[in-house]
C-alpha angles and dihedrals in degrees: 000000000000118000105189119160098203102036093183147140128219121254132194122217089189125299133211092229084142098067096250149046102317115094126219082248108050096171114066113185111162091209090053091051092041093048089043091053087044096055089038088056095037098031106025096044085225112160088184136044125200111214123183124161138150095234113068100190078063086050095055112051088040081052096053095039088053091042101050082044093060099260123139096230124209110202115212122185111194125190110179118208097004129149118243093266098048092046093053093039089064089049096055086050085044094051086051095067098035091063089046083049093045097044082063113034109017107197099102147124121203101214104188103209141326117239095349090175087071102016092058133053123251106031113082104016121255140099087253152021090251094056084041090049091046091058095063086080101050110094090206082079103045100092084054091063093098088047095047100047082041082073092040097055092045088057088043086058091060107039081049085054090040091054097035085049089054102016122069085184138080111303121200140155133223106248121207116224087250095045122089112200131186105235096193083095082055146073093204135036096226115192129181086204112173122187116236137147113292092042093041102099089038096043101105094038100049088050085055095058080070101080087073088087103070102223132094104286106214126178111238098184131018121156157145146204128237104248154084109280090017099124092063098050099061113183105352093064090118092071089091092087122079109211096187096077115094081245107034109220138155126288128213102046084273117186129219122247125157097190094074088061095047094046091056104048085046089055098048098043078063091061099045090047089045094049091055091251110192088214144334133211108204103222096265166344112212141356114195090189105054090061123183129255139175094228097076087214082073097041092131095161096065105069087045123081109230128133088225137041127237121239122216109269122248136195099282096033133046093209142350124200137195122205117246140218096288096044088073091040093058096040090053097049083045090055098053096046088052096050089044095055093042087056123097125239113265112241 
């Protein structure tokens, strides 16, 4: 039986992930949100949602919605392709309305940043995150690793410094498979830590060296695609979609298949059960932007990672979603855990 403290998924507010001024998530209707955090408490069996967002005006009404609903929030800012200075400077702004948050709520962790090594300037070279993330997989930049996580770790420092000096709660970041971070500036060692192929047989055992380290591991980011083939992309299943065509659609003749979603996440909520985890966010809940479509071409949603898929919009709505197949496998899994947890010991 799971027992996870933190049972959560993660949930973006709009991110610049375009390099300007247009957010992930371009449509922000309060009622939607309200209704979204809702389904993810009552249906989901979440006791724990994972916001991140550029806009923090958008943070903090979702945060405030989730927490007066009972939800643990984690509050996220995320700045993409930002330098050192900008970056911390949002995090200071973003500390500041967690502690107001937390003053009156409570119940909420301060998480820095997610990936800073791509998702900032000036750690791994490159004019994007995109051109950062693609060198991970060229062996030419392996042997810079410990420089480059050198530079992480020294802009870690600071952000740590930035949230203790404004925050009076937990404080966490979110750690990319290739990054190695020293925890002792944290309460919690957070990991986005995704299952493929050449992890896949030292998976279990590599999330159990972190123990070492002495602090509530917690995993910030798990996730999978709906499709065939899926479990073996990560977290670059989204790469099936070429964007530079006037109608973005899927390449490869790929087919649908929301089991394969559902099964992964399955497998990896036992080990995390297994490895003693503190708490874990599925990546993630919704993603307006992947819709959904009957002509597979146009099958947006699988290569995203929501829980649920997003319906065509219509006249009185801007969007409409179902929940899929691991939707159910995860609230099931949730349910349990919580009922667990709410049960007394037997004498």
């Amino acid at each position: 039986m799971m027992n996870l403290n933190y049972r959560g998924v993660a949930y973006d507010t709009g991110t610049n992930n375009d390099h300007g001024d247009t957010l992930s998530r371009e449509v922000w209707e309060p009622d939607l949100v309200s209704q979204e955090l809702r389904a993810i408490r009552e249906d989901l069996h979440c006791n724990a949602v994972g916001l991140y967002g550029t806009d923090l005006d958008r943070l903090a009404e979702a945060a405030t919605m989730a927490l007066e609903d009972g939800l643990n929030v984690w509050l996220q800012p995320r700045l993409v392709d930002a330098n050192a200075q900008q970056t911390l400077d949002h995090i200071a702004k973003a500390t500041r309305v967690a502690e107001e948050l937390r003053c009156r709520y409570h119940n909420v962790t301060l998480n820095v940043g997610c990936e800073l090594s791509i998702f900032a300037e000036g750690i791994i070279p490159g004019a994007d995150y995109e051109q950062r993330s693609a060198k991970l997989a060229s062996p030419r930049h392996w042997p810079l690793m410990p420089w480059y996580n050198r530079k992480l770790n020294t802009l870690l420092a600071s952000a740590a410094k930035v949230a203790r000096a404004g925050f009076d709660g937990a404080i966490t970041y979110s750690a990319g498979m290739w990054e190695r971070v020293n925890w002792e500036r944290f309460d919690m060692v957070g990991l986005d830590y995704y299952r493929l192929p050449y992890n896949h047989a030292t998976y279990a055992t590599n999330l159990r060296k972190h123990h070492r380290h002495g602090k509530p591991i917690v995993i910030t980011e798990f996730g999978c695609g709906s499709y065939r083939g899926a479990e073996e992309k990560g977290p670059s299943g989204h790469e099936i979609i070429d964007h530079d065509s006037p109608v973005p659609h899927i390449t490869g003749g790929h087919v649908r298949d929301e089991q394969v979603q559902a099964d992964q996440l399955a497998e990896l909520l036992d080990i995390y059960e297994a490895e003693g985890v503190h708490g874990a966010f599925v990546f993630e809940f919704i993603e307006p932007s992947y819709p959904h479509s009957a002509d597979a071409r146009y099958d947006l949603d699988m290569a995203g990672y929501g829980l649920v898929k997003v319906l065509p919009r219509t006249a009185a709505q801007p969007y409409r979603w179902q929940p899929k197949k691991a939707f159910d496998t995860v609230a099931t899994r949730y349910a349990q855990a919580a009922e667990a947890s709410d049960t007394p010991p037997s004498e």
